[in-house]
PQR file with spaces between the fields and no chain letter, atoms N, CA, C, O and H, PARSE charges and radii, in Angstrom:
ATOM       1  N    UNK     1     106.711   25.643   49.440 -0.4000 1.5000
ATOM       2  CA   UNK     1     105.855   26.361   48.502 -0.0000 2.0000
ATOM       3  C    UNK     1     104.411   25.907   48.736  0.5500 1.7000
ATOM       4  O    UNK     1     104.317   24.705   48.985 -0.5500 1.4000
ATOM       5  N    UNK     2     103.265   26.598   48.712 -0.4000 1.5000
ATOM       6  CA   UNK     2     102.042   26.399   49.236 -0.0000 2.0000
ATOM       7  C    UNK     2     101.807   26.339   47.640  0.5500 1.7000
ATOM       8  O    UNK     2     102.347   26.790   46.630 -0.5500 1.4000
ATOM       9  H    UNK     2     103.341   27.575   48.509  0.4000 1.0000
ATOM      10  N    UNK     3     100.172   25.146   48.140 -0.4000 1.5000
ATOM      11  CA   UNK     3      99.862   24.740   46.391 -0.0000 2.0000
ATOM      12  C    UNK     3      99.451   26.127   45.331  0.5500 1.7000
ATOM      13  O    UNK     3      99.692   26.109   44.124 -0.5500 1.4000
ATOM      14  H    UNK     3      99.733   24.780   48.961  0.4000 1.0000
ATOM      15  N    UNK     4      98.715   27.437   46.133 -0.4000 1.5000
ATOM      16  CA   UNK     4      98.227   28.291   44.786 -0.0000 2.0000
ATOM      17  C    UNK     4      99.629   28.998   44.242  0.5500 1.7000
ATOM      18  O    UNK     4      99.587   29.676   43.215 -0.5500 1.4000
ATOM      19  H    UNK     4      98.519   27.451   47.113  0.4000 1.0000
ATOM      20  N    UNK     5     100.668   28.844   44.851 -0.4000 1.5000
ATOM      21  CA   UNK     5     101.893   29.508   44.103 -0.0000 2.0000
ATOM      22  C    UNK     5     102.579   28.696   43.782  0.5500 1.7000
ATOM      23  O    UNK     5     103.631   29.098   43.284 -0.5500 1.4000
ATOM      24  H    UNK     5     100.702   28.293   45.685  0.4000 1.0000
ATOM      25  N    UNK     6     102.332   26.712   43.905 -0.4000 1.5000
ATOM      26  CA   UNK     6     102.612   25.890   42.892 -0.0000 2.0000
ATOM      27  C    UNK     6     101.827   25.870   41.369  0.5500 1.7000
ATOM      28  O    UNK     6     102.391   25.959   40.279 -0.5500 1.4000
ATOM      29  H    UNK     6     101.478   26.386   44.310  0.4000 1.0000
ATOM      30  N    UNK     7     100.467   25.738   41.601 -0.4000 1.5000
ATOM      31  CA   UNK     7      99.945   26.151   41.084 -0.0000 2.0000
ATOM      32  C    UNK     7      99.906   27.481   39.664  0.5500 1.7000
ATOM      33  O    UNK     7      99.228   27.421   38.638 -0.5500 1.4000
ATOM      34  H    UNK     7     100.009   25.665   42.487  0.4000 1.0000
ATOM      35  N    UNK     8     100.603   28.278   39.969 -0.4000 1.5000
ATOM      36  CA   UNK     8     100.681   29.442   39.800 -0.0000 2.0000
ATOM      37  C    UNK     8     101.799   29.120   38.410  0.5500 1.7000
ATOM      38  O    UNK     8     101.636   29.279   37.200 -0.5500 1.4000
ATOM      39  H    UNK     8     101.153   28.327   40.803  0.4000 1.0000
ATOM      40  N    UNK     9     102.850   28.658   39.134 -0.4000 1.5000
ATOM      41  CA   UNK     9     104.069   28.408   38.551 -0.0000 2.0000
ATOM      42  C    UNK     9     103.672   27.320   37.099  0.5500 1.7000
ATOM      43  O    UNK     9     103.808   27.458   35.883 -0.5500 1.4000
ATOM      44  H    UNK     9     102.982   28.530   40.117  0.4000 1.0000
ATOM      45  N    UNK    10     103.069   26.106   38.083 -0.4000 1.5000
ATOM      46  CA   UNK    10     103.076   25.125   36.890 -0.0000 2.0000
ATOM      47  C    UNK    10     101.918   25.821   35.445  0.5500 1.7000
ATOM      48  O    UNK    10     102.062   25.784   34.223 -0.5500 1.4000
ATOM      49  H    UNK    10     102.958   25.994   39.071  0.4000 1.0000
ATOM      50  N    UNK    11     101.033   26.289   36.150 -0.4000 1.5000
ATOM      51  CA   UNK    11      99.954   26.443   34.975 -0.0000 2.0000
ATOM      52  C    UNK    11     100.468   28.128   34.351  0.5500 1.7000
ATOM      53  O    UNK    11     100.043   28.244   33.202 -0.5500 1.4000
ATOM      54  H    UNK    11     100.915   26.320   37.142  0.4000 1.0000
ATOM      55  N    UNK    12     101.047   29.075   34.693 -0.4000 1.5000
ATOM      56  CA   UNK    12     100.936   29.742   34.188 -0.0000 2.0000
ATOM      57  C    UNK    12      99.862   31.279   34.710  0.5500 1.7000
ATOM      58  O    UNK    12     100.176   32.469   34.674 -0.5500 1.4000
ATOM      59  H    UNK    12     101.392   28.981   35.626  0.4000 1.0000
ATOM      60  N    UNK    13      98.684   30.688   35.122 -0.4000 1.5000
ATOM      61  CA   UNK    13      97.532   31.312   35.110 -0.0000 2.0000
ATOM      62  C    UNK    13      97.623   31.608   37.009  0.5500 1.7000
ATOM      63  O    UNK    13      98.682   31.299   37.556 -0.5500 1.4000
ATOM      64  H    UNK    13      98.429   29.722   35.152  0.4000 1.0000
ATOM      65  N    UNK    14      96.583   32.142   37.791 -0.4000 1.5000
ATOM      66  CA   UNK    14      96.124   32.319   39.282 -0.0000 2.0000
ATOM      67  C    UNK    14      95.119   31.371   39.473  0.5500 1.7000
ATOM      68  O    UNK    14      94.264   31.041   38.651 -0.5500 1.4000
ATOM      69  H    UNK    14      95.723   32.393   37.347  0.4000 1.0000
ATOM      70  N    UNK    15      95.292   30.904   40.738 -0.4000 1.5000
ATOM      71  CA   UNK    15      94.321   29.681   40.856 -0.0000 2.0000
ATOM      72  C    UNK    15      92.707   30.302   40.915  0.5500 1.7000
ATOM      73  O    UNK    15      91.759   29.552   40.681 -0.5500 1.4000
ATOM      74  H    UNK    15      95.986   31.172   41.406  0.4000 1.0000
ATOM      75  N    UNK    16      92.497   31.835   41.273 -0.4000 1.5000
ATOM      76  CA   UNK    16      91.153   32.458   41.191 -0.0000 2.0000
ATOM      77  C    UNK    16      90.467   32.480   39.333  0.5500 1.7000
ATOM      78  O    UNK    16      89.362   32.174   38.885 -0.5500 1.4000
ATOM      79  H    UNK    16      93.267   32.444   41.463  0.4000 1.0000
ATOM      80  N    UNK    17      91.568   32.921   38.754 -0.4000 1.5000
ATOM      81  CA   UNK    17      91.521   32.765   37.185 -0.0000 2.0000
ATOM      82  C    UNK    17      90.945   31.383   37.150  0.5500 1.7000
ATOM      83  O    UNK    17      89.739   31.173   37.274 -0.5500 1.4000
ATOM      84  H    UNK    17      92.466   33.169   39.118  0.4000 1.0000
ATOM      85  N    UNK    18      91.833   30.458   36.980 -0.4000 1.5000
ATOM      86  CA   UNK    18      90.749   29.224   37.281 -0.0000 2.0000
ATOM      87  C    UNK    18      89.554   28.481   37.555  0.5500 1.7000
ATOM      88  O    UNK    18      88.993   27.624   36.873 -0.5500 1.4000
ATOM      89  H    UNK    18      92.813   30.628   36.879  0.4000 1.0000
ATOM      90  N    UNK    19      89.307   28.890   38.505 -0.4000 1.5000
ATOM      91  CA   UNK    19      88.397   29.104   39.231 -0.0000 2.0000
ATOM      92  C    UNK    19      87.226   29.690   38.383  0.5500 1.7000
ATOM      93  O    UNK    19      86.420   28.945   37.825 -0.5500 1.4000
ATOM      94  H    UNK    19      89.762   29.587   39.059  0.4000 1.0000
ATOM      95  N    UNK    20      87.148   31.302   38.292 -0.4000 1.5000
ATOM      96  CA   UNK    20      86.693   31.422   37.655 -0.0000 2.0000
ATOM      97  C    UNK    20      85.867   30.936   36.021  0.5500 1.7000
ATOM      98  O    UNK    20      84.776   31.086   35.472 -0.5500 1.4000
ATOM      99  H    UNK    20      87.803   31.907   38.746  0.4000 1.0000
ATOM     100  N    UNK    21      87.140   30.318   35.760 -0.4000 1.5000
ATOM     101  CA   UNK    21      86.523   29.935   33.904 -0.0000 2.0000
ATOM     102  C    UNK    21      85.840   28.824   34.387  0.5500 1.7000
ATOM     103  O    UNK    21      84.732   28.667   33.873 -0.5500 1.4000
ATOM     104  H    UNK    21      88.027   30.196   36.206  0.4000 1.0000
ATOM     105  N    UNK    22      86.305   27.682   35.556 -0.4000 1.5000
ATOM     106  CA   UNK    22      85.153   26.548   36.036 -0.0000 2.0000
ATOM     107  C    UNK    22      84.120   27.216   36.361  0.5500 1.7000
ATOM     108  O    UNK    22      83.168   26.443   36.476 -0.5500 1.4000
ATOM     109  H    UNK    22      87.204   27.809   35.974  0.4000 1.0000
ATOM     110  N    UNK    23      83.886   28.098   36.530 -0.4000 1.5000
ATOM     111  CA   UNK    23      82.683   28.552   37.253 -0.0000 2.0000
ATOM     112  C    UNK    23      81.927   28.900   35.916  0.5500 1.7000
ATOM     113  O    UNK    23      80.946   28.233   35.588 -0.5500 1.4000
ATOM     114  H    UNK    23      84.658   28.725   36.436  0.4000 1.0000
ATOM     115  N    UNK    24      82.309   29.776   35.270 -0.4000 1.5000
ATOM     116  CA   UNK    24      81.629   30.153   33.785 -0.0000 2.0000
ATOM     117  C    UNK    24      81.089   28.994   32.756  0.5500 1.7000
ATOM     118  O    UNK    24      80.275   29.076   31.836 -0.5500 1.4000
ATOM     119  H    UNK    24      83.106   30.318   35.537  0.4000 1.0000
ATOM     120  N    UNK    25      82.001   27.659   33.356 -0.4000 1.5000
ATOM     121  CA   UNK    25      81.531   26.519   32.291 -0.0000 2.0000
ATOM     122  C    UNK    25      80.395   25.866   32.779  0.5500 1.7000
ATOM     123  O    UNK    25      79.444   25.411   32.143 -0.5500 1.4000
ATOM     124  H    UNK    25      82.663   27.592   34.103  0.4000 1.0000
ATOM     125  N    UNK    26      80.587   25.872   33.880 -0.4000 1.5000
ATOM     126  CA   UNK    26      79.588   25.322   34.749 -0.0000 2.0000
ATOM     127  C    UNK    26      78.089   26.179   34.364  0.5500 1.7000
ATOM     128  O    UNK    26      77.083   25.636   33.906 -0.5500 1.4000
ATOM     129  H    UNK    26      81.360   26.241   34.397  0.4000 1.0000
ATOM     130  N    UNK    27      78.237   27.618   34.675 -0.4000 1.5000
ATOM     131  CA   UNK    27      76.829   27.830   34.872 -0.0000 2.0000
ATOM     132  C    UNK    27      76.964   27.856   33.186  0.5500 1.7000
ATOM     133  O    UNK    27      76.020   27.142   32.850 -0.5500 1.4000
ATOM     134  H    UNK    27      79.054   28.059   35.047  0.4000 1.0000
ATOM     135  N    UNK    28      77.413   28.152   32.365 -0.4000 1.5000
ATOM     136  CA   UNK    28      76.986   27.737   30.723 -0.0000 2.0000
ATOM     137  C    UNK    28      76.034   26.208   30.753  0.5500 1.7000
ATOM     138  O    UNK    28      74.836   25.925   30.721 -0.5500 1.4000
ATOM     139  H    UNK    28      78.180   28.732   32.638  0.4000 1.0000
ATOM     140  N    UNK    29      76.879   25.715   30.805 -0.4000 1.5000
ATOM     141  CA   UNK    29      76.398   24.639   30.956 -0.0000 2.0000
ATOM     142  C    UNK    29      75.146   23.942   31.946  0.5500 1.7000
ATOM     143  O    UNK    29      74.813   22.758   31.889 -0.5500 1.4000
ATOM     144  H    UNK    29      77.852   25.944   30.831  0.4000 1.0000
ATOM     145  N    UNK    30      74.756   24.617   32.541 -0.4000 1.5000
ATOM     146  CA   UNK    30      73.583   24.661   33.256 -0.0000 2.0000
ATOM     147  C    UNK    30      72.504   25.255   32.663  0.5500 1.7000
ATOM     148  O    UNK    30      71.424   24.688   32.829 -0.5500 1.4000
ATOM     149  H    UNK    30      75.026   25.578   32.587  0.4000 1.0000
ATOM     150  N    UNK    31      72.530   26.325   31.968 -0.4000 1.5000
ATOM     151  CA   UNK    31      71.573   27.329   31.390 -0.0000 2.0000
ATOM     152  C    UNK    31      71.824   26.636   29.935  0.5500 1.7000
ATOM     153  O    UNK    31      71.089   27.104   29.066 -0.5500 1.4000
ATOM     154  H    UNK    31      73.408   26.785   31.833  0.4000 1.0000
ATOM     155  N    UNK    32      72.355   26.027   29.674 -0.4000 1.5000
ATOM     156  CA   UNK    32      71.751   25.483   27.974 -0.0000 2.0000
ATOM     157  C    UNK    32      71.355   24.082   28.917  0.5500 1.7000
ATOM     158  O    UNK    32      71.639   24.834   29.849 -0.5500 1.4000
ATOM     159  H    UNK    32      72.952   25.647   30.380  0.4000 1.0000
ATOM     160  N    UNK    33      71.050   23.034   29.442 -0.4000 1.5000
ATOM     161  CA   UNK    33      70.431   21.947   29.666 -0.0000 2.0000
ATOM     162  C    UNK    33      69.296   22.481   30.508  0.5500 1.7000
ATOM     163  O    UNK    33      68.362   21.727   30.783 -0.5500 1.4000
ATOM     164  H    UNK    33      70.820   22.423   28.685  0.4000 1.0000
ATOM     165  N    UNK    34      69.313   23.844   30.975 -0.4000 1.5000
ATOM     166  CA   UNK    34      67.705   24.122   31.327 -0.0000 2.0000
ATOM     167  C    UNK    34      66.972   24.893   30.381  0.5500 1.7000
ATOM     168  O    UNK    34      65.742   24.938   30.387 -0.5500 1.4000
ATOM     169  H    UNK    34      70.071   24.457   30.752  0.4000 1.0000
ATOM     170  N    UNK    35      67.919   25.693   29.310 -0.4000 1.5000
ATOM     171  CA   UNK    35      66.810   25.526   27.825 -0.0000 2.0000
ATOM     172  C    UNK    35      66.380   24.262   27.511  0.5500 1.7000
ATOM     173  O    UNK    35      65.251   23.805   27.691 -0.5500 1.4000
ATOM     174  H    UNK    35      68.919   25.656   29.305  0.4000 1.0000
ATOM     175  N    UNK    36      67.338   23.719   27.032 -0.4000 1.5000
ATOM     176  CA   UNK    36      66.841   22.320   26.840 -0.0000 2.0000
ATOM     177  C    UNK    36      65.881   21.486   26.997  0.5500 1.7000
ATOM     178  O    UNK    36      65.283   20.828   26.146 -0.5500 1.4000
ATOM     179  H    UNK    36      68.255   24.090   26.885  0.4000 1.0000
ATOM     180  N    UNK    37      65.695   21.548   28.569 -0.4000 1.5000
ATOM     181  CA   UNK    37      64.915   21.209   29.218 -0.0000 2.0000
ATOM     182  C    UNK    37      63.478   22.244   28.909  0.5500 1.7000
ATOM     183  O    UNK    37      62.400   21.775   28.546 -0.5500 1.4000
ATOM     184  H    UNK    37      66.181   22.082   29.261  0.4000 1.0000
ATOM     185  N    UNK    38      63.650   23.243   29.064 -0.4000 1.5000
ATOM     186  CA   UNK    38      62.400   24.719   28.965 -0.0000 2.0000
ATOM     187  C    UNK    38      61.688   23.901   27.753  0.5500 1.7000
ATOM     188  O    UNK    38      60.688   23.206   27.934 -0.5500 1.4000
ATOM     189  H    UNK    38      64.527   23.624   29.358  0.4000 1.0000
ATOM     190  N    UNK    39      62.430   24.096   26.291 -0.4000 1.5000
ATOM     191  CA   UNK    39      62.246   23.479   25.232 -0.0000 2.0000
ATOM     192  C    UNK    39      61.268   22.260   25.059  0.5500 1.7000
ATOM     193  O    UNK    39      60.105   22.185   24.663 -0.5500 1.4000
ATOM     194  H    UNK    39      63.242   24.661   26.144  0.4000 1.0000
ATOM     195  N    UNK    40      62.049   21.466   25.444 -0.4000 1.5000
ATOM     196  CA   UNK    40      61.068   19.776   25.748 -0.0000 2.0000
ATOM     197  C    UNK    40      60.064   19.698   26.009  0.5500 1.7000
ATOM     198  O    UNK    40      59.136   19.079   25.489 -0.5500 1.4000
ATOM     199  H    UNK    40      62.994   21.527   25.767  0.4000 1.0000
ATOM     200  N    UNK    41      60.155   20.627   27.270 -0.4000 1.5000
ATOM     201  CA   UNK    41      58.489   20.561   28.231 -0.0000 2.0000
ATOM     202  C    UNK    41      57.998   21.490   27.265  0.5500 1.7000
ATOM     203  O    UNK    41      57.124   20.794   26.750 -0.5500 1.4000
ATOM     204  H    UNK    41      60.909   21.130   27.692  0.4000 1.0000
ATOM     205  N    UNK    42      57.960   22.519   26.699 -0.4000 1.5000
ATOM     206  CA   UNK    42      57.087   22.933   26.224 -0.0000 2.0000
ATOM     207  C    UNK    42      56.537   22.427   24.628  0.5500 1.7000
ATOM     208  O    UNK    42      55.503   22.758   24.048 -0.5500 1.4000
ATOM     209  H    UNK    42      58.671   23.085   27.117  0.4000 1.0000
ATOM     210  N    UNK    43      57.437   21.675   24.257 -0.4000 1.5000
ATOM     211  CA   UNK    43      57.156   20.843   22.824 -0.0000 2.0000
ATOM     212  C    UNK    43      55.904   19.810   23.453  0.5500 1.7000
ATOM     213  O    UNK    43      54.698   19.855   23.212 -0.5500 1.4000
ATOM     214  H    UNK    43      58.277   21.406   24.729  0.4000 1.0000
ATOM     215  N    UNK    44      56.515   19.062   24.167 -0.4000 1.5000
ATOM     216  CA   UNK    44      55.180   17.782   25.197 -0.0000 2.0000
ATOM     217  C    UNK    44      53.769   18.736   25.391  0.5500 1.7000
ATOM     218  O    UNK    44      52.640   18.496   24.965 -0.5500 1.4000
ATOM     219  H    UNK    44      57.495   19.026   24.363  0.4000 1.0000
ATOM     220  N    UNK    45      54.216   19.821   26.134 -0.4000 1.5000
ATOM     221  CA   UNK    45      52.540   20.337   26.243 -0.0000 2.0000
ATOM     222  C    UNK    45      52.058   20.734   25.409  0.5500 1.7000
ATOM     223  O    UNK    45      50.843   20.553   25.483 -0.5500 1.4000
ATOM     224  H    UNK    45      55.134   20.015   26.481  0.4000 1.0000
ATOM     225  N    UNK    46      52.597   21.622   23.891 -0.4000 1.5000
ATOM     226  CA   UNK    46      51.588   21.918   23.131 -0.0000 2.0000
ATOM     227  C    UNK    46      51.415   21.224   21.960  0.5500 1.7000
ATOM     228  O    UNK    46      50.877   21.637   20.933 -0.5500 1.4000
ATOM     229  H    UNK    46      53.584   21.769   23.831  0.4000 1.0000
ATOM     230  N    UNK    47      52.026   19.868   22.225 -0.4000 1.5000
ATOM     231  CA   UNK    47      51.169   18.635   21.587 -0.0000 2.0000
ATOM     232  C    UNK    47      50.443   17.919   22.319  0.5500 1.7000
ATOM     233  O    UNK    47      50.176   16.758   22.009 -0.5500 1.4000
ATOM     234  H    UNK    47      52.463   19.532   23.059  0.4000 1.0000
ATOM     235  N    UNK    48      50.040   18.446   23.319 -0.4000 1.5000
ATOM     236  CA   UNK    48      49.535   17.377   24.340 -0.0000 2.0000
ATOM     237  C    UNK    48      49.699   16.274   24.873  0.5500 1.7000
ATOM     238  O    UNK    48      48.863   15.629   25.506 -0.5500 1.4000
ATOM     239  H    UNK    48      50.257   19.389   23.570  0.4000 1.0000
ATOM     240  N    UNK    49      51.191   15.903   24.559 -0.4000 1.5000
ATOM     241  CA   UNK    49      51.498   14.694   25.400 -0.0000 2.0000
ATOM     242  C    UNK    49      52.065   14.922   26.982  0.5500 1.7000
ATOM     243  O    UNK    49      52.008   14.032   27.830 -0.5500 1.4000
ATOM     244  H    UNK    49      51.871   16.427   24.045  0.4000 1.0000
ATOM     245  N    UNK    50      52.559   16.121   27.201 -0.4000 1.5000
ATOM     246  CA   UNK    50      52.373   16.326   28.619 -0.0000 2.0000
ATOM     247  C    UNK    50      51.202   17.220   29.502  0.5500 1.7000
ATOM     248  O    UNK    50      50.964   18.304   28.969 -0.5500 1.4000
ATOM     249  H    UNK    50      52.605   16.845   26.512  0.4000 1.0000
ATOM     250  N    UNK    51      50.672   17.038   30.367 -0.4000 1.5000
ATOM     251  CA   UNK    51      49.897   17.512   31.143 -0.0000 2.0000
ATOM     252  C    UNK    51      49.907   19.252   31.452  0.5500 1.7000
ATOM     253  O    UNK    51      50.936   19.530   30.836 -0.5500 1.4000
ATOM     254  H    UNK    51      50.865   16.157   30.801  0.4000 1.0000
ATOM     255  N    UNK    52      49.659   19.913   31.732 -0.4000 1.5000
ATOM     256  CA   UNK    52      49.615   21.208   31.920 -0.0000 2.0000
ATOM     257  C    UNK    52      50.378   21.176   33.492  0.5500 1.7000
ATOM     258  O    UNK    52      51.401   21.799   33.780 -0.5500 1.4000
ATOM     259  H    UNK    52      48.823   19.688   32.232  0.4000 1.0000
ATOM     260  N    UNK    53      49.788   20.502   34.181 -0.4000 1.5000
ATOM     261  CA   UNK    53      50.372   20.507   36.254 -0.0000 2.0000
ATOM     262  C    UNK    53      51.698   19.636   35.792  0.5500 1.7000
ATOM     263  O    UNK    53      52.714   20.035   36.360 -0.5500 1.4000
ATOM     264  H    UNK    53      48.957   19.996   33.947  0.4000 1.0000
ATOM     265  N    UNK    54      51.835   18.913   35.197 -0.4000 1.5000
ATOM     266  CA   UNK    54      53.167   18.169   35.274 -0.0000 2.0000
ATOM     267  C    UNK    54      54.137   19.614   34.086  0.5500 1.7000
ATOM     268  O    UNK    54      55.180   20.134   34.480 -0.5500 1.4000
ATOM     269  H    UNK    54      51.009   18.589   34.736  0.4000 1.0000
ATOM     270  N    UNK    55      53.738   19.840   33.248 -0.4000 1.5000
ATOM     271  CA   UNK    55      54.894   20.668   32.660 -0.0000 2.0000
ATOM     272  C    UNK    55      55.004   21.822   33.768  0.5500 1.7000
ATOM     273  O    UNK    55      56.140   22.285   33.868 -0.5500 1.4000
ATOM     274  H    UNK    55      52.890   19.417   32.927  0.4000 1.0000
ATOM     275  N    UNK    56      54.165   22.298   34.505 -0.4000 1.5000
ATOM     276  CA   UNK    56      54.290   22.951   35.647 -0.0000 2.0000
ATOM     277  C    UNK    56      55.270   22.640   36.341  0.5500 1.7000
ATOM     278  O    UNK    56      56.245   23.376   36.491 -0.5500 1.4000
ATOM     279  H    UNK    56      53.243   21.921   34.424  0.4000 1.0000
ATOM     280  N    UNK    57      55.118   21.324   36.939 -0.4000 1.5000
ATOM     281  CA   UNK    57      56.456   21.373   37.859 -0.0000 2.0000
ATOM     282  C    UNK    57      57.349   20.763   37.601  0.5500 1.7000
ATOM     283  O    UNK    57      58.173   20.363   38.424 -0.5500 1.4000
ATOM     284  H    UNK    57      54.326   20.726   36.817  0.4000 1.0000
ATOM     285  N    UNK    58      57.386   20.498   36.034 -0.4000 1.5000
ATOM     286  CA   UNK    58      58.950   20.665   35.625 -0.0000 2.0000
ATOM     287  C    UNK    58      59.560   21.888   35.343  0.5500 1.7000
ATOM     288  O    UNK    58      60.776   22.049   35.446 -0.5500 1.4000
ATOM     289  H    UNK    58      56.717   20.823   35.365  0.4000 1.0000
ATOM     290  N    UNK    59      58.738   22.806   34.974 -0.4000 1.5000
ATOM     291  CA   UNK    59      59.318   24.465   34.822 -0.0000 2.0000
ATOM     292  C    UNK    59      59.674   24.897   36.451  0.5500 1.7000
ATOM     293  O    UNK    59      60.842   25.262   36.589 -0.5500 1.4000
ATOM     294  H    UNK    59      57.750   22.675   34.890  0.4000 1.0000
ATOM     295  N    UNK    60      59.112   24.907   37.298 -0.4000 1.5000
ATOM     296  CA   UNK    60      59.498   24.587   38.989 -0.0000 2.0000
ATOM     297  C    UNK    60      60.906   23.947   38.715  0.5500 1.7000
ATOM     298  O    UNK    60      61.871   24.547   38.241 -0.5500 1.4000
ATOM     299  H    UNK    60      58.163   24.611   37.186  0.4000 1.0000
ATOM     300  N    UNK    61      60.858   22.490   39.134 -0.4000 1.5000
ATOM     301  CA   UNK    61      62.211   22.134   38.782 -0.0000 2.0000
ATOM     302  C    UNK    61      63.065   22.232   38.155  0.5500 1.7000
ATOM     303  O    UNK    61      64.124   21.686   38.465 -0.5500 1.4000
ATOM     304  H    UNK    61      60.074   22.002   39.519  0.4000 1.0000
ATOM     305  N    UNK    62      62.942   22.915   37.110 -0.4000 1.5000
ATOM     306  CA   UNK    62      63.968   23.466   36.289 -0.0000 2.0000
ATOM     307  C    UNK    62      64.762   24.511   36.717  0.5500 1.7000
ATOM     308  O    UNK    62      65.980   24.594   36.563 -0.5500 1.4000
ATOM     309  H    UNK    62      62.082   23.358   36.858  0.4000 1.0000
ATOM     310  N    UNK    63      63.890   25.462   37.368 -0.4000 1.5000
ATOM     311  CA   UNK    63      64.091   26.675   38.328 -0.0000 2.0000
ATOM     312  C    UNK    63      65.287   26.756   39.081  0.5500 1.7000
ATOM     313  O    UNK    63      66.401   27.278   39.032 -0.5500 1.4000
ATOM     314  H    UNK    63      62.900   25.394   37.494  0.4000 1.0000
ATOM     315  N    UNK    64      64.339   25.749   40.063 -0.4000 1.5000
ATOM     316  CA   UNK    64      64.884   25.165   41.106 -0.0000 2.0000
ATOM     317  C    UNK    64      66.564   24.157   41.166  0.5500 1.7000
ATOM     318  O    UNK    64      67.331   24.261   42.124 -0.5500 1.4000
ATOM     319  H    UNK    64      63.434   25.325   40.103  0.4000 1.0000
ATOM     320  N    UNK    65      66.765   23.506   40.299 -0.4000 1.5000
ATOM     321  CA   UNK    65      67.973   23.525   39.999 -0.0000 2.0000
ATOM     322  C    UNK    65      68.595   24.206   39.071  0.5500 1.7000
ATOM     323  O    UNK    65      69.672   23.634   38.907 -0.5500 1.4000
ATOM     324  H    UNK    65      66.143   23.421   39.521  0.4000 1.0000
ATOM     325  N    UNK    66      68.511   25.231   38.277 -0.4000 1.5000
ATOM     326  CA   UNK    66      69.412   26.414   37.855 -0.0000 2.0000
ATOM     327  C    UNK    66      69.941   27.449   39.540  0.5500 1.7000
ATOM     328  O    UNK    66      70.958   28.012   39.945 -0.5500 1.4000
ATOM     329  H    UNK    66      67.636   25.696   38.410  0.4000 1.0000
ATOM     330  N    UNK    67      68.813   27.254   39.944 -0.4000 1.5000
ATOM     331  CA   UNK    67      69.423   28.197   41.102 -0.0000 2.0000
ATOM     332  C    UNK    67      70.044   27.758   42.435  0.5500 1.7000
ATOM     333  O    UNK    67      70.374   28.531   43.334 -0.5500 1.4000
ATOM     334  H    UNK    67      67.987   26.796   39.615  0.4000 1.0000
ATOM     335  N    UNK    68      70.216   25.852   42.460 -0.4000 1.5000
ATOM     336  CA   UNK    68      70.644   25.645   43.250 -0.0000 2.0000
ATOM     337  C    UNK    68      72.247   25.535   42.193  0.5500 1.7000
ATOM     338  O    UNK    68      73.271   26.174   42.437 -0.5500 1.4000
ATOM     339  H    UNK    68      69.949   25.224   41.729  0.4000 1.0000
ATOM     340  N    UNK    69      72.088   24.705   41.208 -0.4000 1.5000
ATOM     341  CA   UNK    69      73.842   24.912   40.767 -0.0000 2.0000
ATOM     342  C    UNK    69      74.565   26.176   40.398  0.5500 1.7000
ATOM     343  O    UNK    69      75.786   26.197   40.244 -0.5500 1.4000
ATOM     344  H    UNK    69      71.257   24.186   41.010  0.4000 1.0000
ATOM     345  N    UNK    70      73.523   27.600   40.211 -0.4000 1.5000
ATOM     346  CA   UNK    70      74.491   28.469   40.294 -0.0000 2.0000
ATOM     347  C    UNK    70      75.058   28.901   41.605  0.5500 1.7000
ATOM     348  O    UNK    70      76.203   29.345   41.687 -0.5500 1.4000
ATOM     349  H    UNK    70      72.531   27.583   40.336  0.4000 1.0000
ATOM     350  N    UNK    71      74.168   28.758   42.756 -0.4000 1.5000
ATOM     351  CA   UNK    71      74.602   29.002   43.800 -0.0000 2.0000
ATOM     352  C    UNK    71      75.866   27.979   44.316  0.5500 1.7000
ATOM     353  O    UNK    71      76.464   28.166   45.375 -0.5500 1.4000
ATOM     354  H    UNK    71      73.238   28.397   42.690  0.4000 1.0000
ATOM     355  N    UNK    72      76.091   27.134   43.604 -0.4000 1.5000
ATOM     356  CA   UNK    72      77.195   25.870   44.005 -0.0000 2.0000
ATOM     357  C    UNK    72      78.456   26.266   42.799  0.5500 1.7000
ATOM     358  O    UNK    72      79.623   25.884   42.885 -0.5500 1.4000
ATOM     359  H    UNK    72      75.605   26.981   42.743  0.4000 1.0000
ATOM     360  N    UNK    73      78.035   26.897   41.977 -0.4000 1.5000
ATOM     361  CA   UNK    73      79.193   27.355   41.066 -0.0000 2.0000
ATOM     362  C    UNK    73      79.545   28.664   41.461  0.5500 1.7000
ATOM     363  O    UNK    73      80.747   28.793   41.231 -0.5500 1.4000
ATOM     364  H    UNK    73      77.086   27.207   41.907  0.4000 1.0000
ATOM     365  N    UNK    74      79.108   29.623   41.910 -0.4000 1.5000
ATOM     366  CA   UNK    74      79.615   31.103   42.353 -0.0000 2.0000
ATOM     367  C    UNK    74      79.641   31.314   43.508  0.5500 1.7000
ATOM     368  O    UNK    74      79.641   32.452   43.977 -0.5500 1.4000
ATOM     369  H    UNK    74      78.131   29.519   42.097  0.4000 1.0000
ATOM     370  N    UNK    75      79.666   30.388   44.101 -0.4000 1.5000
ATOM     371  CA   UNK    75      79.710   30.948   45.749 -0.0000 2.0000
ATOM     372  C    UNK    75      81.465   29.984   46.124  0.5500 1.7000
ATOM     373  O    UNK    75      81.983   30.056   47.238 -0.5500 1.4000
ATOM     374  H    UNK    75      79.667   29.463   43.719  0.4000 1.0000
């Protein structure tokens, strides 16, 4: 028996089903810690405790890893 039709058997579910809902938690979970993040930086700058070029390229980096972990969760 090959593992996705062990798989199959023990859980009930298709190992793509699976798959899938990891994938959905994942990017959930990516897109609320880059609100999060959105949030923060913009609380710091318009009290002025962060810089205008630095909340810059944390909105960059923020970007920038939403779109590298969705590309690592859906591909």
């Amino acid at each position: 028996m090959d593992p996705a039709s062990a798989f199959q058997v023990g859980a009930g579910q298709s190992w793509a089903l699976f798959a899938l809902v990891i994938a959905g938690l994942g990017c959930t979970a990516v897109l609320l810690w880059a609100a999060w993040a959105y949030i923060s930086t913009f609380r710091g700058w318009s009290t002025n405790r962060v810089l205008g070029t630095i909340a810059g390229g944390a909105v960059i980096r923020i970007a920038l890893v939403v779109l590298l972990l969705s590309w690592v969760f859906l591909s």
